[in-house]
N, C-alpha and C positions, 0 to 999 in steps of 0.2 A: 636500584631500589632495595634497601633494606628488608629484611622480615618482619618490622616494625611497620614499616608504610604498607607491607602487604595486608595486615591485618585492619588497614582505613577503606579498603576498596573491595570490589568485587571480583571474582574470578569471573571468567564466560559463563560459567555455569550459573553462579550466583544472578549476574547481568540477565540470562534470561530467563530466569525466573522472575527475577523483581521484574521483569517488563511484559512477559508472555510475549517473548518474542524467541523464536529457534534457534538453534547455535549457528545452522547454515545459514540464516538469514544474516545473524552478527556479524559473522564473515565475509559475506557478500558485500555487507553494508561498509566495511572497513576496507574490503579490493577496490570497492569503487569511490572511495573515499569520503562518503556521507559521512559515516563514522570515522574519527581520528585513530591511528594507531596509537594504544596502550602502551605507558611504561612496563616495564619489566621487572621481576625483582632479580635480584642476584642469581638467582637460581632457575631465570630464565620466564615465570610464568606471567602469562596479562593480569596486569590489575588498573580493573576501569574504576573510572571515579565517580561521584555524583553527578559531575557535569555529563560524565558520558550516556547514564543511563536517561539525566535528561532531555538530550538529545538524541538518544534512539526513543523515546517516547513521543517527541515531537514527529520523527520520520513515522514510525508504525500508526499515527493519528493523522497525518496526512495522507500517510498509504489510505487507510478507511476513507479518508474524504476522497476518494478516488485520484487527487494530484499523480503526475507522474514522476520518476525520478530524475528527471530535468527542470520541473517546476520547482521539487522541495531543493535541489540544489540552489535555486536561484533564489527560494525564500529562506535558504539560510548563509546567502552572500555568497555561495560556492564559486559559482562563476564566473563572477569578477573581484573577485576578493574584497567586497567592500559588502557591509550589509544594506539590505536593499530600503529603499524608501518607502512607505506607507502608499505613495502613489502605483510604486514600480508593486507590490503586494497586492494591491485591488485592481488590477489590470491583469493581474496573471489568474488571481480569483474569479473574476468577471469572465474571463476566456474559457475558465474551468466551468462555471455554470454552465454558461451556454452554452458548453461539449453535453452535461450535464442534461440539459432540457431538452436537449437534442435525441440523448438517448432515450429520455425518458417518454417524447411524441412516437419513437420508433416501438417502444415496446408497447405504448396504446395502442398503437396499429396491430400489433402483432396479434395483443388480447383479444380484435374485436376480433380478427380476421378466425382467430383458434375458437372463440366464445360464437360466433355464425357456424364454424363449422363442426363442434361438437353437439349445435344444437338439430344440426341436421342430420347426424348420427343415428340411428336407433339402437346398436349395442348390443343388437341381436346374432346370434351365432348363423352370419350371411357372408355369403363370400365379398361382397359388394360393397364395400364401406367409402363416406362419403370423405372422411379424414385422408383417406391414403390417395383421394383423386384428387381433393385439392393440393395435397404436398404435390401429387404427380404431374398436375396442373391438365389435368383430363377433365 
């Protein structure tokens, strides 16, 4: 790669800044091969292209939707080298919800059980607190 072509792309740096994504994450994302390795220019350095950064935006937007790193390989054709079908995408969506609603009944639970027993608290300077017997299960 030319000096010329370096000047159409990104450096790492530039990469994560346009995306708010970290340098060790870029790298990560590039070992495990979410991200494609970069041309080089003459002179040795990465230079990612448009496509790249839009494909590390797609990954850090599927990180947020909680996907795992075996899910977003599979919604961008990783693992079988073919892109996947709009069926084979809402079945792996579908999976992810319901991991999703799952957690989301556990953490009600969790609220009611802390919301009973901070309201049994009094917060008083007591050696006896009702918080630390239910954790203890006393």
């Amino acid at each position: 790669m030319t000096d010329h072509e370096r000047e159409s792309g990104f450096t790492r740096g530039d990469l994560a800044r346009a995306t708010g994504c970290n340098i060790e994450t870029i790298r990560y994302y590039e070992k495990t091969g979410v991200l494609p390795d970069p041309p080089r220019t003459d002179a040795g350095y990465r230079i990612y292209s448009a496509a790249h950064a839009t494909r590390l935006r797609f990954i850090l937007r599927a990180r947020e939707l909680g996907f795992s790193m075996e899910d977003i390989r599979g919604l961008m054709g990783l693992e079988d080298g073919a892109a996947p079908t709009c069926a084979e995408v809402k079945e792996r969506t579908e999976r992810h919800l319901a991991e999703v609603r799952a957690k989301i009944a556990d953490l009600r639970r969790i609220e009611a059980v802390l919301a009973a027993t901070a309201l049994r608290c009094s917060g008083a300077e007591v050696p006896d607190c009702p918080v630390l017997d239910a954790i203890s299960g006393s």
